[in-house]
C-alpha positions as CSV (number, residue, x, y, z in Angstrom):
1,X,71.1,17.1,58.2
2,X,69.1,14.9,55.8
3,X,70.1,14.0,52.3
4,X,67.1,16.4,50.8
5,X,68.1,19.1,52.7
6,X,71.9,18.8,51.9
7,X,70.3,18.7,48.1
8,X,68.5,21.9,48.4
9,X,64.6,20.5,48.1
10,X,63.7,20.8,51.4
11,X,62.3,18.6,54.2
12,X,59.2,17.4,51.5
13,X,61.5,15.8,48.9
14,X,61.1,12.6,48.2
15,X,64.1,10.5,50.0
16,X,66.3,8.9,47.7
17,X,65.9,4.8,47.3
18,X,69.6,3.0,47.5
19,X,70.0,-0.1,46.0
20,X,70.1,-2.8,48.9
21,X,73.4,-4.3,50.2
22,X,74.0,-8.1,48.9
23,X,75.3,-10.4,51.2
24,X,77.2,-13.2,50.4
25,X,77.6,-15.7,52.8
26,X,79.9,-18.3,52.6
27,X,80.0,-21.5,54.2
28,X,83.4,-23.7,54.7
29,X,81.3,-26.4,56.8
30,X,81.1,-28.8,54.6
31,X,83.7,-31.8,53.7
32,X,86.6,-30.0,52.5
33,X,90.1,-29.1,52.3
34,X,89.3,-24.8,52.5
35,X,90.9,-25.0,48.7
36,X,88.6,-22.9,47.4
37,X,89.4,-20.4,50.4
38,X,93.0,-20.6,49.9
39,X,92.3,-20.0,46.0
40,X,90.4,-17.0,46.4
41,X,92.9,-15.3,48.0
42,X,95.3,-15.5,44.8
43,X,92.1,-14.3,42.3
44,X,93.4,-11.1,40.1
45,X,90.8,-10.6,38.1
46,X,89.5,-9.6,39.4
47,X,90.6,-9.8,43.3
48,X,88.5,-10.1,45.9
49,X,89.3,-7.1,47.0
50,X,88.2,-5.4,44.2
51,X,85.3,-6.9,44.5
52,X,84.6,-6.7,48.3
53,X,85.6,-2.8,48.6
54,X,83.8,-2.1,45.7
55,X,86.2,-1.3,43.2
56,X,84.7,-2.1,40.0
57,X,82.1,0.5,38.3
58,X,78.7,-1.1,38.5
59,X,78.4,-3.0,41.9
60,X,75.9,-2.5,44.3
61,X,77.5,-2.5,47.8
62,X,78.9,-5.7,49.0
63,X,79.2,-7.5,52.2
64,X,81.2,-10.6,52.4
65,X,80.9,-13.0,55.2
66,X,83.5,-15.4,54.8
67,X,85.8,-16.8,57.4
68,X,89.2,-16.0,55.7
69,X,88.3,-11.8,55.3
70,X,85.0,-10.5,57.6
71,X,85.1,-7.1,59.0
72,X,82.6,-8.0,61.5
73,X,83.7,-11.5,62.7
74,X,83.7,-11.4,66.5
75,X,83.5,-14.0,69.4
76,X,80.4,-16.3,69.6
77,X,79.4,-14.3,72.8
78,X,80.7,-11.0,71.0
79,X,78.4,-8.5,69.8
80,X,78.8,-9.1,65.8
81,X,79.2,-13.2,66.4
82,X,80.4,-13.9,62.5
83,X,78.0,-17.1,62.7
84,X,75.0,-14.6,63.4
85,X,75.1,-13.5,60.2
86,X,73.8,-16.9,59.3
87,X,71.4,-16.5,61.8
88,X,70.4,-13.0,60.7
89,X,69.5,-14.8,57.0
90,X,67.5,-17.5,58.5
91,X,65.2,-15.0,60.3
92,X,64.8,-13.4,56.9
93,X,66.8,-10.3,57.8
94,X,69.4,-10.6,54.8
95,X,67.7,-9.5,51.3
96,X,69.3,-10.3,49.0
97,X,72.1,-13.0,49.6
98,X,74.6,-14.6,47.8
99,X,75.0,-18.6,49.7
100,X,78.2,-19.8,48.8
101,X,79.1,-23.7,49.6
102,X,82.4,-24.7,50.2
103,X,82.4,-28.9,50.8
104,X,80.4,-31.7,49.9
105,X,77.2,-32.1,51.8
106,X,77.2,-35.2,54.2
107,X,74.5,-37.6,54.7
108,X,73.6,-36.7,58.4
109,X,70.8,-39.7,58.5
110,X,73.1,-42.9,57.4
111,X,74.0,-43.5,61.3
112,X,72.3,-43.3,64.7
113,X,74.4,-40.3,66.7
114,X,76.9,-37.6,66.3
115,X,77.4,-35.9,63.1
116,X,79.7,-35.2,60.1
117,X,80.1,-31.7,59.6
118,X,78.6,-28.7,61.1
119,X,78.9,-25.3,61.0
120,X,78.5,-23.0,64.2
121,X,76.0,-24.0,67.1
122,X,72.3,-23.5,67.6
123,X,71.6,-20.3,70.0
124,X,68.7,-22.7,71.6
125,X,70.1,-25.7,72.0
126,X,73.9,-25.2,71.9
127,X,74.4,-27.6,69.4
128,X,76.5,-27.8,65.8
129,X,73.8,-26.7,62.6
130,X,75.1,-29.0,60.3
131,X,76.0,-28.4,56.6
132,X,72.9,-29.6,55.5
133,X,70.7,-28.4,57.7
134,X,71.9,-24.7,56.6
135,X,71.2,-26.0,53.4
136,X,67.8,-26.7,54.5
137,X,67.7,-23.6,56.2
138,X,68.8,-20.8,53.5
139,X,68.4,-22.1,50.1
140,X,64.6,-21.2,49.8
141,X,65.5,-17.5,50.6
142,X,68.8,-16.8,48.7
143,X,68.8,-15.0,45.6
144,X,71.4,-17.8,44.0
145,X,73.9,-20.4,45.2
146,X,77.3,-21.2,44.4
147,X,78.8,-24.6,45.0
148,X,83.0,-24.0,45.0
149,X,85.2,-26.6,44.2
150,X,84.3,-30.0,42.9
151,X,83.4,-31.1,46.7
152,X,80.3,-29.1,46.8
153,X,79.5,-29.3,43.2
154,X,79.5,-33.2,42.8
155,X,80.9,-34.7,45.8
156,X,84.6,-34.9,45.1
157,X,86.8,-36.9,47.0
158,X,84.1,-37.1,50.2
159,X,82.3,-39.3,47.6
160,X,84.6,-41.7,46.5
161,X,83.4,-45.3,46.5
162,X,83.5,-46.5,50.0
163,X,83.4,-43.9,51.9
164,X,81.5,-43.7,55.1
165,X,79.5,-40.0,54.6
166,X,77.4,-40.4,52.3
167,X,79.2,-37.3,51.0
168,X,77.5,-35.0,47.7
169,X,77.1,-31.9,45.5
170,X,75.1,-29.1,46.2
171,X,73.1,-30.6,42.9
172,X,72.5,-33.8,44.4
173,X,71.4,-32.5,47.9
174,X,68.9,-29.7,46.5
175,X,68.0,-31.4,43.0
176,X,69.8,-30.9,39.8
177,X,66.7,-29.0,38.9
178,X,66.3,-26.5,41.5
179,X,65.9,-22.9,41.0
180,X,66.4,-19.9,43.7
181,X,63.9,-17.7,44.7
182,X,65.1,-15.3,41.7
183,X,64.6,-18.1,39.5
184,X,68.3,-19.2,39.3
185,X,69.9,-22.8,39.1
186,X,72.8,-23.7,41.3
187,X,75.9,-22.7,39.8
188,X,78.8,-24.7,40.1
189,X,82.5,-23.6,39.9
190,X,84.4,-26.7,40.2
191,X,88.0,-27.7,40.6
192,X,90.4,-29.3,43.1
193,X,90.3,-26.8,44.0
194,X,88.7,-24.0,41.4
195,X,90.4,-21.9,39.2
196,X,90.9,-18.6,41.7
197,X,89.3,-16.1,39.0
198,X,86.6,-18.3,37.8
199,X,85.7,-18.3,41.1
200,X,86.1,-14.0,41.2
201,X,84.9,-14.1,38.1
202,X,81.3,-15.8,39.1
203,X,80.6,-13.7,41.9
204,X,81.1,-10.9,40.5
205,X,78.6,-12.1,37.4
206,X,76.5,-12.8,39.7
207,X,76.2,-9.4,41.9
208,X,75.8,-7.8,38.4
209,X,72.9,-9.8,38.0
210,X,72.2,-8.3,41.4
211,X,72.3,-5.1,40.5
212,X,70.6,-5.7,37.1
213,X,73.7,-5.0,34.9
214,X,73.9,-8.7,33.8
215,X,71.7,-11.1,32.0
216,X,70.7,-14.3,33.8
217,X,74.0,-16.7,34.4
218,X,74.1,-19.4,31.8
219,X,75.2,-22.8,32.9
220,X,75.9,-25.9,31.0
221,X,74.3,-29.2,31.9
222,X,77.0,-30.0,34.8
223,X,75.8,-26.3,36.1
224,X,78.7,-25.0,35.3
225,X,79.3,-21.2,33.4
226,X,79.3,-22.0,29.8
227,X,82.1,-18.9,29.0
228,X,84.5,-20.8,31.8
229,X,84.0,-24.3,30.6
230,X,82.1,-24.6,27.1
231,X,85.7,-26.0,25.8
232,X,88.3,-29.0,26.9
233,X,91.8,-28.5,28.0
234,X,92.7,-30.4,24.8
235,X,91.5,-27.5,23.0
236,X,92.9,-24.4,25.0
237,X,96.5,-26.5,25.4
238,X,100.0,-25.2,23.8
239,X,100.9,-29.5,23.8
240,X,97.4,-29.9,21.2
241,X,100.0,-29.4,18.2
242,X,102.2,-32.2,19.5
243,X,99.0,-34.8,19.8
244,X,97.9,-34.2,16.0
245,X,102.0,-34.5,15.3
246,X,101.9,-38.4,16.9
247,X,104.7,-36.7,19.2
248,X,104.8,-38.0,22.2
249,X,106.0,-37.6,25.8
250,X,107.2,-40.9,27.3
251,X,108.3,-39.1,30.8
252,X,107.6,-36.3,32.8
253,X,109.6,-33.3,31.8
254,X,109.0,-33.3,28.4
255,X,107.1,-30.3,26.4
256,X,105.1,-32.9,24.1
257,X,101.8,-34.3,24.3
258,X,101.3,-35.9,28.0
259,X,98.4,-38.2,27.1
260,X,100.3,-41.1,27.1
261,X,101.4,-40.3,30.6
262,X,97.6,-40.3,31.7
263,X,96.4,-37.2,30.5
264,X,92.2,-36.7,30.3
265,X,92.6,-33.2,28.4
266,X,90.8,-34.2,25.4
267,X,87.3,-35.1,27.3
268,X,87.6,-32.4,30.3
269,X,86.0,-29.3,30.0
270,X,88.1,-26.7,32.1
271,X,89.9,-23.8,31.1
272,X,92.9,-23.8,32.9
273,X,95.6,-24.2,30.3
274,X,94.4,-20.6,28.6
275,X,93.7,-19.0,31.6
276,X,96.7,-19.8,34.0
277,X,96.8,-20.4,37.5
278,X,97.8,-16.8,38.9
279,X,97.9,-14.0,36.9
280,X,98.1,-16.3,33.9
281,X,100.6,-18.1,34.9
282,X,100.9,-22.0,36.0
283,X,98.0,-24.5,35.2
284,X,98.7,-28.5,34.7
285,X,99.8,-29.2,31.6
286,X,101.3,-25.6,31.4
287,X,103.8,-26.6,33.7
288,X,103.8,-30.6,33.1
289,X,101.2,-32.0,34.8
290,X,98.8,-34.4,33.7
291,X,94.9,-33.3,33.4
292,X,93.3,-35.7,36.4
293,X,89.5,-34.4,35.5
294,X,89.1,-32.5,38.5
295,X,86.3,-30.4,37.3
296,X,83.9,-32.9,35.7
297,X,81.2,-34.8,37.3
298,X,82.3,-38.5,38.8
299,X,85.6,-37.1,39.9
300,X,87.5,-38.7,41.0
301,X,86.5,-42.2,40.7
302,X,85.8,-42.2,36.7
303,X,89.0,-40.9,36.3
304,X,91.3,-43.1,38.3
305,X,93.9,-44.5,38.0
306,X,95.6,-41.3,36.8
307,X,98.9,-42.4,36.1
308,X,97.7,-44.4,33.0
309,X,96.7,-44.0,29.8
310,X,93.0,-43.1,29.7
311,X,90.7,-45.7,28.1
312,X,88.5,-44.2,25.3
313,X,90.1,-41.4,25.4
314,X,91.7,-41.4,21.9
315,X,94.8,-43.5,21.7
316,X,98.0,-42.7,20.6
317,X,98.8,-45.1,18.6
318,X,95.7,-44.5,16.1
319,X,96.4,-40.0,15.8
320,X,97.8,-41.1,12.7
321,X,95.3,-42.9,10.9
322,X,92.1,-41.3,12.6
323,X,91.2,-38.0,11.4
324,X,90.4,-34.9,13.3
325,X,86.5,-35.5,12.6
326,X,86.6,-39.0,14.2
327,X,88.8,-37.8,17.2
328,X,86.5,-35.3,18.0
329,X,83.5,-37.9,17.7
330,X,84.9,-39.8,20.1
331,X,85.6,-37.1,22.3
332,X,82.1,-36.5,22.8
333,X,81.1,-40.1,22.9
334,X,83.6,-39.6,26.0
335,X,82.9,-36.8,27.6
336,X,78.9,-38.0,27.7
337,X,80.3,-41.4,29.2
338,X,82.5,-39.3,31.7
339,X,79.6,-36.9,32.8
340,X,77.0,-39.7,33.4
341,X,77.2,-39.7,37.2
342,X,75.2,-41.8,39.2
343,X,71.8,-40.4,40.8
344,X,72.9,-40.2,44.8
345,X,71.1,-42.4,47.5
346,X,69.6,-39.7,49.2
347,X,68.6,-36.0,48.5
348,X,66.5,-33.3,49.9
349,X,64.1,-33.6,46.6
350,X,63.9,-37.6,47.4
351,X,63.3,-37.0,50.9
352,X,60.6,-34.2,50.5
């Protein structure tokens, strides 16, 4: 029996248009350490199960391809092959999708065989698609992207000085400027590894948007969402009061002020010390760790050595005579010099 006749009208009525299902696909090919996987898992609000099993009032229905939770993840040979869902997008068969980047994208071209990352094989040839050449592949038809973790949004550790990949972020590989199909930038949600409900939190913004019960995601100039990260860990942190005290931690273990044990909390922008780690819970300096700059642009090279106090970053010694207005000019004066990241070597805009 057909909806309209199950709804009295008859065979003639009009059939009833659903909303389509959003994919989101995501992709742990990159360079990485499956953080952002592993951080998922712990998200509470919401969860990602609420999100997944459709839970929350509002969401159009969801399916999530990810290698840590997929319902239809089979064999390569089997007859729902979990990589064929990439394949399925790629053929233009998923509309809309969600493309979610976990891992910095290698330089596939700086050397003359094999490759640095891939992420299932080709059906015609048998060999790995690499990260970037799903890149390539999916980000003209996805409705947005999401680069996870500091890895995929700026290149992370991959990208230290030195190393042999040619690692970067999602921004550098596509162009900072690039918009998706639906006319959306790339949105980064970094971390080492992300906060587990920014990272809930952004999908399911985004999947509103989907379903047109959100306005269009607004990002700050490192991409990431200005109501997550518009403020430093200075300013959400329950040591600030110690800081504008002159008081001091000299060792570890202490519930005062850790900047002179290395801490970048006054030029980072990340919200960790308000919003916990797990159910509000945990965070660096919450529990006595330093602030490292994980989610910021240049990490972690700009911000090394961490064990030390951070030059420019407002010393201790001159709290007392420097007032709140100067601090917080020099905090910006910082953060800009912190941010400036340089341009990568190669990227899909330079190459095109």
């Amino acid at each position: 029996m057909d909806r309209a006749t199950q709804n009295g009208n008859g065979p003639s009525a009009e059939p009833v248009n659903e909303p389509p299902t959003v994919h989101i696909l995501w992709m742990n090919g990159g360079l990485s350490c499956d953080g952002e996987s592993v951080a998922l898992t712990a998200a509470s609000q919401p969860s990602i199960e609420e999100i997944v099993l459709g839970g929350l009032p509002g969401l159009p229905k969801i399916e999530m391809h990810w290698p840590f939770l997929d319902f239809q993840c089979g064999p390569e040979q089997g007859r729902d092959s979990f990589i064929e869902w990439w394949h399925k997008a790629d053929r233009g068969e998923l509309d809309p999708f969600i493309l979610v980047i976990e891992g910095s994208i290698a330089d596939e071209s700086n050397k003359t065989e094999g490759f640095w990352s891939g992420f299932g094989n080709d059906p015609v040839t048998g060999q790995p698609v690499t990260a970037s050449e799903w890149l390539d592949r999916l980000a003209p038809k996805a409705m947005a992207i999401m680069a996870v973790g500091t890895c995929a949004a700026y290149g992370g550790i991959h990208a230290m000085a030195g190393n042999p990949t040619g690692a970067m972020g999602v921004p550098d590989y596509l162009g900072w400027d690039w918009r998706s199909k639906a006319g959306l930038p790339i949105v980064c949600v970094p971390g080492c590894p992300a906060q587990p409900d920014n990272l809930s939190e952004t999908i399911l913004h985004l999947l509103f948007q989907a379903s047109g019960r959100a306005p269009v995601i607004d990002v700050d100039e490192a991409l990431r969402p200005k109501w997550l990260f518009q403020n430093t860990v200075h300013e959400g942190c329950d040591r600030a009061g110690y800081y504008e005290q002159d008081e001091f931690a000299e060792q570890h273990g202490s519930p005062k002020c850790l900047v002179k044990l290395g801490c970048w909390g006054q030029v980072v922008k990340c919200n960790v010390p308000k919003r916990g780690w797990i159910n509000g819970i945990g965070g660096c300096p919450n529990v006595g760790g330093i602030c490292i700059g994980c989610t910021m642009p240049g990490f972690p090279d700009k911000f090394m050595p961490f064990m030390e106090d951070p030059a420019g970053a407002g010393a201790p010694a001159a709290a007392s005579t420097v007032s709140g207005s100067a601090i917080r000019i020099l905090r910006e004066i910082r953060t800009k010099a912190g941010a400036d990241e340089p341009q990568a070597t190669l990227s899909r805009a330079t190459r095109w």
